[in-house]
C-alpha positions in Angstrom: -9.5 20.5 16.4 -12.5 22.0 14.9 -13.8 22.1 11.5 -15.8 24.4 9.8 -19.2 23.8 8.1 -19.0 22.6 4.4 -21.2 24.6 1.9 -24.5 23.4 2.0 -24.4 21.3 5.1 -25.3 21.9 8.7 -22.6 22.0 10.8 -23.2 18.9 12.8 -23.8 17.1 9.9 -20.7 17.9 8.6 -18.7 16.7 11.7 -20.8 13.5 11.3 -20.0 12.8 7.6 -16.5 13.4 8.5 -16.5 11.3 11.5 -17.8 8.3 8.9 -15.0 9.0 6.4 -12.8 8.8 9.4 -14.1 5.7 10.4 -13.8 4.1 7.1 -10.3 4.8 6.9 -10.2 3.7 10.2 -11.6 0.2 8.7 -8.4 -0.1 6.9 -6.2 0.7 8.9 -7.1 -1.8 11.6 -6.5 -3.9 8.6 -3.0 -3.3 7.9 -1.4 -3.6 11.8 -3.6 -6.2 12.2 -2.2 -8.9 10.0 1.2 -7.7 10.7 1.3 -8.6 14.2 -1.0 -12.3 13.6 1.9 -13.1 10.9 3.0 -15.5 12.7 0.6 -17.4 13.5 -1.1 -17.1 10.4 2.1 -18.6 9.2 2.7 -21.4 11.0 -1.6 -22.6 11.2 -1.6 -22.4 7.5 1.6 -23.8 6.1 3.0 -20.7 4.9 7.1 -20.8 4.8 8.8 -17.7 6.8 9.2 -16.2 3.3 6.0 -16.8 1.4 4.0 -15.5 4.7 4.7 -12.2 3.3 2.3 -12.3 0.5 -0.7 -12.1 3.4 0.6 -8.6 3.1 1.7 -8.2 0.0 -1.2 -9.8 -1.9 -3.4 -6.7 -0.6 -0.6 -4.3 -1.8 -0.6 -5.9 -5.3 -4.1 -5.5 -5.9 -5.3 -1.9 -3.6 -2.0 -1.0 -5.8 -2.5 -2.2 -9.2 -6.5 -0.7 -9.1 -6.2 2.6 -7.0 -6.2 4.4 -10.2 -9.3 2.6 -12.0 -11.0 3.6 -8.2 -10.1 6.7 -8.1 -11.1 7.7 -11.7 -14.4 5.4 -10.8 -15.2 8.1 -8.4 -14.8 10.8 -10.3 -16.7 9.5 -13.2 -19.5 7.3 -11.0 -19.8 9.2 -8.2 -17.4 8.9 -4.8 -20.4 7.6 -2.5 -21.4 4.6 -5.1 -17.8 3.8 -4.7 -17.7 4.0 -1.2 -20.8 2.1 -0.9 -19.7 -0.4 -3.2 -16.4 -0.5 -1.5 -17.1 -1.7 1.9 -19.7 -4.3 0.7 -16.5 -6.2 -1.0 -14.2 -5.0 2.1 -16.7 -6.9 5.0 -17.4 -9.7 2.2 -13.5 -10.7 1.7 -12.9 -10.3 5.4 -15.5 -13.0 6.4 -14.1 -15.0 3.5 -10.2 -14.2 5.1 -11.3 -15.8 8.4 -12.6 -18.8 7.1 -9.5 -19.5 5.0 -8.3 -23.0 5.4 -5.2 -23.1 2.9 -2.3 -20.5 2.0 -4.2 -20.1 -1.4 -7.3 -19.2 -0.4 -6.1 -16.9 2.2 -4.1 -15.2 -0.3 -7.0 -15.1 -2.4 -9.5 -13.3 0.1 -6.4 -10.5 0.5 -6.7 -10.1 -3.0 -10.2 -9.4 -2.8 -10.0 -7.3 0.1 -7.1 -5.5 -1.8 -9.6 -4.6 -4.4 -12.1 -3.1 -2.0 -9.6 -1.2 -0.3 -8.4 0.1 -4.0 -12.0 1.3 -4.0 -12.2 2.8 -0.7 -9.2 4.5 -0.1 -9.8 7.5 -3.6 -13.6 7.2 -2.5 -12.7 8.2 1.1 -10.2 11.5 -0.5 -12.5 12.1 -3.3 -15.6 12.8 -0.5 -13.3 15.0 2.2 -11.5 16.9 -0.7 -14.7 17.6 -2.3 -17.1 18.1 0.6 -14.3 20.4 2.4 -12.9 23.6 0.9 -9.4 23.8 0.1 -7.2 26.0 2.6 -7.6 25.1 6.5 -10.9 23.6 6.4 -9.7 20.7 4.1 -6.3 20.4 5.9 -8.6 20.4 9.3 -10.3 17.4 7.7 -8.0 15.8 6.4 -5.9 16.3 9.7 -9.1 14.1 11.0 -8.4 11.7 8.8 -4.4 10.9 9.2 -5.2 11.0 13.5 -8.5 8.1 12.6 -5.9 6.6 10.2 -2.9 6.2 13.3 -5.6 5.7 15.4 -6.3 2.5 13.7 -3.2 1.3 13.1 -2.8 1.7 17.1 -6.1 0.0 17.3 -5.0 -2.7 15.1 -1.6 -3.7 16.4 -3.3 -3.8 19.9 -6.6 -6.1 18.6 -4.2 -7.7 16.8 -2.5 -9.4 20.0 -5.9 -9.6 22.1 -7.6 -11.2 19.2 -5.0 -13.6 18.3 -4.3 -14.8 22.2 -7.9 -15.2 22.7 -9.7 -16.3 19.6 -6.7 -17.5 17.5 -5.8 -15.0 14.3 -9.4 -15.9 12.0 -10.5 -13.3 14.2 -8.8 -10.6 12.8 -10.2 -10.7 9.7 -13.8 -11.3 11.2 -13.3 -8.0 13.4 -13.7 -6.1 10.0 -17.1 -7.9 9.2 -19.2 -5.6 11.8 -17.5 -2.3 11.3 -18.2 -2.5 7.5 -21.8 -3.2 8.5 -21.9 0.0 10.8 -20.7 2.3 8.3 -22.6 0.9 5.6 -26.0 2.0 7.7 -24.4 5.2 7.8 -24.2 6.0 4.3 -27.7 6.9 3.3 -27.8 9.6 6.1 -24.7 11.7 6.2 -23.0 11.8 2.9 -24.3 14.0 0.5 -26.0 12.6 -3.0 -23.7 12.0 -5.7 -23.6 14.7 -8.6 -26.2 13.7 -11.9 -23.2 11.4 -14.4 -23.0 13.3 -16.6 -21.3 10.3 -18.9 -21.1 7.8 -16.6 -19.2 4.9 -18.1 -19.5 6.2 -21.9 -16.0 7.4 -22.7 -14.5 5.6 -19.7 -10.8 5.0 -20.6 -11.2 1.0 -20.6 -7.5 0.0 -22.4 -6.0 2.5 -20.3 -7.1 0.9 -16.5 -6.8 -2.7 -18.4 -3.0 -1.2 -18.7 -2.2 0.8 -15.5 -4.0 -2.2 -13.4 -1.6 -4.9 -14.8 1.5 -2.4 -15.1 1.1 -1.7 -11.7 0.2 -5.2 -10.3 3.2 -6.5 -12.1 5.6 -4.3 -10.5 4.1 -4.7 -6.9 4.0 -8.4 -7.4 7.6 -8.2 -8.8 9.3 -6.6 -5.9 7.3 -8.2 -3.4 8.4 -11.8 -4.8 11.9 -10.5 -5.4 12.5 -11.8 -2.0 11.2 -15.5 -1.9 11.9 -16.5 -5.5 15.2 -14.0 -6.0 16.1 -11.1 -7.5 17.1 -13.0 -11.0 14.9 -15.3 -11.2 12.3 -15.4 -14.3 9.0 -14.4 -12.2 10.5 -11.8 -10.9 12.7 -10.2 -14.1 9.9 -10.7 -16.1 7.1 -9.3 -13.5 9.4 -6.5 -13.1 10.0 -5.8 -17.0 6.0 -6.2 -18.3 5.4 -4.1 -15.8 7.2 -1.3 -17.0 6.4 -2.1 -20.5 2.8 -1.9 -20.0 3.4 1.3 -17.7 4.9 2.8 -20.4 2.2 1.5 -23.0 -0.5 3.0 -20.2 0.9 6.8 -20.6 0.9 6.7 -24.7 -2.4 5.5 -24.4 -3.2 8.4 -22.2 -1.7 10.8 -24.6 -3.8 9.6 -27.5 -7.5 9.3 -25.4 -9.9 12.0 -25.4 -10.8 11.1 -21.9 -7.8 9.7 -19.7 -8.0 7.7 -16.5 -5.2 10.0 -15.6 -4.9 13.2 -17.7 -0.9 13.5 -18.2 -1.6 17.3 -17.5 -1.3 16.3 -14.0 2.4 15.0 -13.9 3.0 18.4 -15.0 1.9 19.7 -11.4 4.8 19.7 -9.2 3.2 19.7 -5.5 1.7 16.6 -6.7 4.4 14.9 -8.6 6.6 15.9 -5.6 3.7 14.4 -2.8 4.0 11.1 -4.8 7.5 10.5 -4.5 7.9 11.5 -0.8 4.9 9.2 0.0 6.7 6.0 -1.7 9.7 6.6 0.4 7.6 7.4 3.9 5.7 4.5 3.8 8.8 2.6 2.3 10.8 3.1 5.1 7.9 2.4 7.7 6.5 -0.6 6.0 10.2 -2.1 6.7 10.3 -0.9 9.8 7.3 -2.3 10.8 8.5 -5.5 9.8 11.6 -5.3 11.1 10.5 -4.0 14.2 7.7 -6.3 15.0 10.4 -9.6 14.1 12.7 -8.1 16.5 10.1 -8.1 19.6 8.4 -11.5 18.9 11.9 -13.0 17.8 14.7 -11.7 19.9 12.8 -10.1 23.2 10.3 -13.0 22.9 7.4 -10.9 23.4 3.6 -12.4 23.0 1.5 -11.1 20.1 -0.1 -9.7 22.7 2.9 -7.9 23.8 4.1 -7.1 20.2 0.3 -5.5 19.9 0.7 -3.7 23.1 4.3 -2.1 22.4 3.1 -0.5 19.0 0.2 1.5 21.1 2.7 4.4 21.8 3.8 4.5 18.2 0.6 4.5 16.6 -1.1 7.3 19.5 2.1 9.3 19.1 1.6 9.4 15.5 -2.1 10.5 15.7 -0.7 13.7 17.5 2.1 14.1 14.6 -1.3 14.3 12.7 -3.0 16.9 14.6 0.1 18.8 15.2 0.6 18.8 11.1 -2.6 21.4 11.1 -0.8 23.9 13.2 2.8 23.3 11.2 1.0 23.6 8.0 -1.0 26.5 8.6 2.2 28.0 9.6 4.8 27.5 8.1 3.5 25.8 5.0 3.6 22.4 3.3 7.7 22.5 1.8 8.8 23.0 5.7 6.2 21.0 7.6 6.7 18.0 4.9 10.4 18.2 4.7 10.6 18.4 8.8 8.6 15.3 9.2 10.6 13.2 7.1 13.7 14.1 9.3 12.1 13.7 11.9 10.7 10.4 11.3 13.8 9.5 9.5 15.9 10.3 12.8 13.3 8.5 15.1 13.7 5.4 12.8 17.8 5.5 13.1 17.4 6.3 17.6 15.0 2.3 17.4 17.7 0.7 15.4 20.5 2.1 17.4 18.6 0.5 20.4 18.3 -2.8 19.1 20.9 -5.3 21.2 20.6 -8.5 21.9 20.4 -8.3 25.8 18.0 -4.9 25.1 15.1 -3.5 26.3 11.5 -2.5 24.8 12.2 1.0 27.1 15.6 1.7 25.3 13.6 2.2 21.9 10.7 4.4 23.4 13.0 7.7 22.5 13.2 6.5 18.9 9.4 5.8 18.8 8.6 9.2 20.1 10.3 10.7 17.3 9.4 7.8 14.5 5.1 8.5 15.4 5.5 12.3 15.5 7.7 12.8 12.7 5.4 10.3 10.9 2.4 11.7 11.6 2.9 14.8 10.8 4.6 13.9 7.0 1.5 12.1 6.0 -1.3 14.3 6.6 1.4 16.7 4.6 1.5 14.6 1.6 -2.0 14.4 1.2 -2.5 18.0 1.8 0.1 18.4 -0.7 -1.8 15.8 -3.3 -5.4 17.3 -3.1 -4.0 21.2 -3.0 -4.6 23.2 -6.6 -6.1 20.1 -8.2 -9.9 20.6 -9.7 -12.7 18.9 -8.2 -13.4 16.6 -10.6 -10.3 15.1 -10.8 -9.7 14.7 -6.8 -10.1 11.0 -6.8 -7.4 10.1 -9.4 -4.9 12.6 -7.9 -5.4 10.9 -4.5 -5.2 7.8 -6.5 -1.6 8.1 -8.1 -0.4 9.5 -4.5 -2.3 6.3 -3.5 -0.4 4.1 -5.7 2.5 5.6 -5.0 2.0 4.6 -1.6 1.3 0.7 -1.8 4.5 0.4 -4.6 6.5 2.1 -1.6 5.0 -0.5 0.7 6.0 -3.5 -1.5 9.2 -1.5 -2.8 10.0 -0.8 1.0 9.5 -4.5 2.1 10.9 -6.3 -0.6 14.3 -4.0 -0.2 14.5 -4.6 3.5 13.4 -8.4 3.1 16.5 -8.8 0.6 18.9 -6.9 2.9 17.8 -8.7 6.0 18.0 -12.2 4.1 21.1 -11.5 2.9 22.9 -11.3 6.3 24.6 -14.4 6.7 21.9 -14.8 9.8 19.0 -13.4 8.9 15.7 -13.6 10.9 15.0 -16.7 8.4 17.4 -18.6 10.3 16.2 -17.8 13.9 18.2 -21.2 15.0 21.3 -18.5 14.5 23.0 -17.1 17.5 21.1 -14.4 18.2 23.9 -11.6 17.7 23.7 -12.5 13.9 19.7 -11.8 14.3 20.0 -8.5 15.6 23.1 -7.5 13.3 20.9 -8.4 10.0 18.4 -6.3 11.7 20.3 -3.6 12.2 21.4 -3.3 9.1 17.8 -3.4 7.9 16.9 -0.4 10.2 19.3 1.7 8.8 18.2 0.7 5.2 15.0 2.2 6.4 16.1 5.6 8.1 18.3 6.4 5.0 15.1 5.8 2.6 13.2 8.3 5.2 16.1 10.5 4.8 15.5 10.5 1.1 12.4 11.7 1.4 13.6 14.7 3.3 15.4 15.7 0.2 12.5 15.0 -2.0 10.2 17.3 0.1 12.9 20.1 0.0 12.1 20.8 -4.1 8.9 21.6 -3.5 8.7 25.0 -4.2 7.4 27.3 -1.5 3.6 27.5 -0.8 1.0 30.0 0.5 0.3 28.7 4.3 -2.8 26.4 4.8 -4.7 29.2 6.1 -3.7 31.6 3.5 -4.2 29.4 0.1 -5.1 32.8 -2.1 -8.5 32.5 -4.3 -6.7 32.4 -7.4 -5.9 28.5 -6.3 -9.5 27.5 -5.8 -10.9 29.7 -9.2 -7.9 27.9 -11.4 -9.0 24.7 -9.8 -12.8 24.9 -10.9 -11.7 25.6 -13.9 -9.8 22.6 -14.6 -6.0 24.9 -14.7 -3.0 24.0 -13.8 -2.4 26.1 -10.2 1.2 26.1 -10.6 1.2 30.0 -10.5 -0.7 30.3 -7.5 1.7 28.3 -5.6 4.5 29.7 -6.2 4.5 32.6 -4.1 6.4 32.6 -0.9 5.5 31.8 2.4 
């Protein structure tokens, strides 16, 4: 996979600045497998009850959630490599703090933290490819780069995860972030290109409305990720749930009445986008249970070692960064509705082979079909949706476009655990009560696998209404020109393949 030089930049240079936004997403990543697979340990050093441990998760997804928007916007307005910069200074910073956590609180806290960085990081990291790289083949080239770096480190991080854990105990998995931050943050200065004059800066920056959309969306996240531990009716999580909607619904007539929106409405009125948004909340709904479930069913019913449980993700995560590269070739030809809708299926159907091989008496090698088809399918969807996301939007507002497919992506995380969570618990043996026969384990999480391959499946149906689009390689000029401009490009995407 090559990629062409970006206006204005030599050619190595531009595989290098690319290779460092690729490495930054890398950073989180690593994150996200990471803690997954130390869970347990984490859990029982630190106090943390087999329900509660969730919020080492879920605390991140509550906060890179509730201020994705607020970064996003911050890069278009304050430039995306301040941001980035910024970024990765409070990424390494809450890491370090995360390994020297003593107590469930603090723990929870540094996640937080390190949920706010990554809030940061992750529109910064769009903003800079989607701006740096032209739209058409060169950007989905890129940004191809980027979905392979991003399964690379979730491969990267479910395998350090076990390593790090057996050998140095699970503080070191938040350390591990501490020197990669550093190394990318000397990179900086060299290979990305200066931020554009600001022109405003923070005058006219839409305050009330990121006050808002911060707590609207932290108050939904936090809602269905509690839903779980505290229940379903219970007060914190009723009332979490409702402000949140309130104030969600407060944030968009706020945005109809500002001169200068953290995210112009005129954007929900672009379909690819809208469509991207809801297709990413159910992918990375269905995986984020999936992972769960899956990674409870090695360490708690084949008794594998984190070590193990970090080795048996490796072919996932690798077969997902060729669903990423492959996504170039399916995109440039056959277009983003096809390539989109075909990756959700295919995922879909990969997650539904893995919980059909689930026994008790089973076998890591009698899911390895199921993950072939769960990484490519996978792969391949999400370097779509963020294809989809970035194309016909105007430069300026990259970041908070990325943003709300961004935040539409940590609500399915929380959405996707707290549903499978509550399914799984409901069982009458759940993996809470591991003392169960283990027949009752694996039938709760069976039924919590195929709760996750019919939310894929969804998906599949939400990609299909996207309306047919030029091919990657083909997006006509009128696309980029109504773009600059600041125009809705629904009209150049509406011609057929």
């Amino acid at each position: 996979m090559t990629v062409s030089a970006a206006p204005g930049l030599p050619h190595q240079r531009t595989r290098l600045t690319l290779a460092l936004l690729a490495f930054a997403q890398f950073i989180v990543a690593v994150d996200y497998n990471i803690v997954y697979v130390a869970l347990p340990d984490i859990g029982g050093d630190l106090g943390f009850t087999s329900q509660s441990v969730q919020w080492v998760v879920s605390a991140y997804a509550v906060a890179f959630g509730g201020l994705l928007l607020l970064g996003g916007r911050a890069s278009d307005r304050l430039g995306a490599r301040r941001i980035f910069t910024v970024a990765l200074v409070v990424y390494g910073l809450s890491s370090l703090a995360g390994g020297l956590a003593s107590t469930p609180g603090l723990l929870v806290a540094a996640r937080t933290v390190q949920g706010i960085g990554g809030a940061l990081l992750f529109p910064a990291i769009l903003k800079l490819i989607t701006t740096i790289y032209e739209e058409g083949t060169e950007r989905t080239q890129a940004l191809a780069v980027w979905s392979v770096a991003a399964s690379g480190g979730l491969a990267a991080g479910a395998l350090l995860g076990g390593l790090l854990t057996d050998w140095f105990g699970w503080e070191s998995v938040f350390y591990v972030n501490v020197p990669l931050t550093v190394v990318a943050l000397l990179a900086v200065p060299r290979l990305l290109p200066p931020d554009p004059p600001r022109v405003r800066g923070i005058k006219g920056f839409d305050l009330p409305g990121a006050l808002i959309a911060t707590a609207g969306v932290a108050l939904v996240v936090f809602g269905l990720a509690g839903g779980s531990e505290a229940g379903w009716t219970a007060s914190r999580t009723t009332v979490s749930l409702a402000v949140g909607v309130v104030l969600l619904v407060g944030f968009v007539l706020v945005e109809i009445r500002t001169r200068d929106p953290l995210a112009p409405l005129r954007l929900f009125r672009h379909r690819t986008l809208v469509i991207s948004m809801l297709t990413v909340l159910l992918l990375v709904g269905s995986l984020a249970g999936e992972y769960y479930l899956f990674t409870t069913y090695l360490q708690n019913v084949l008794e594998f070692s984190p070590l193990e449980a970090g080795l048996a993700f490796l072919p996932l995560t690798v077969i997902s960064m060729v669903g990423g590269a492959v996504a170039v070739t399916l995109l440039t030809r056959y277009g983003l509705r096809t390539t989109m809708s075909a990756g959700m299926l295919v995922g879909g159907a990969g997650i539904a082979a893995v919980t059909a091989g689930v026994s008790v008496d089973g076998s890591y090698v009698a899911l390895l079909p199921g993950l072939v088809l769960w990484g490519i399918g996978g792969g391949v969807a999400f370097t779509a949706v963020f294809v989809a996301a970035s194309a016909g939007v105007a430069p300026a507002e990259q970041g908070v476009a990325n943003a709300l497919a961004s935040t539409f992506q940590q609500i399915g995380t929380a959405l996707g655990l707290a549903v499978i969570i509550a399914v799984v618990a409901a069982r009458p043996h759940g993996p809470a009560s591991l003392s169960a026969t283990a027949t009752g384990v694996v039938d709760a999480l069976r039924v919590g696998g195929w709760v996750s391959a019919a939310i894929c499946a969804a998906g599949t149906v939400v990609a299909l209404a996207l309306v047919r689009t030029p091919r990657a390689a083909e997006q006509p000029a009128a696309a980029s020109t109504s773009a600059a401009a600041g125009e809705p490009a629904a009209d150049s995407q509406r011609q057929p393949v």
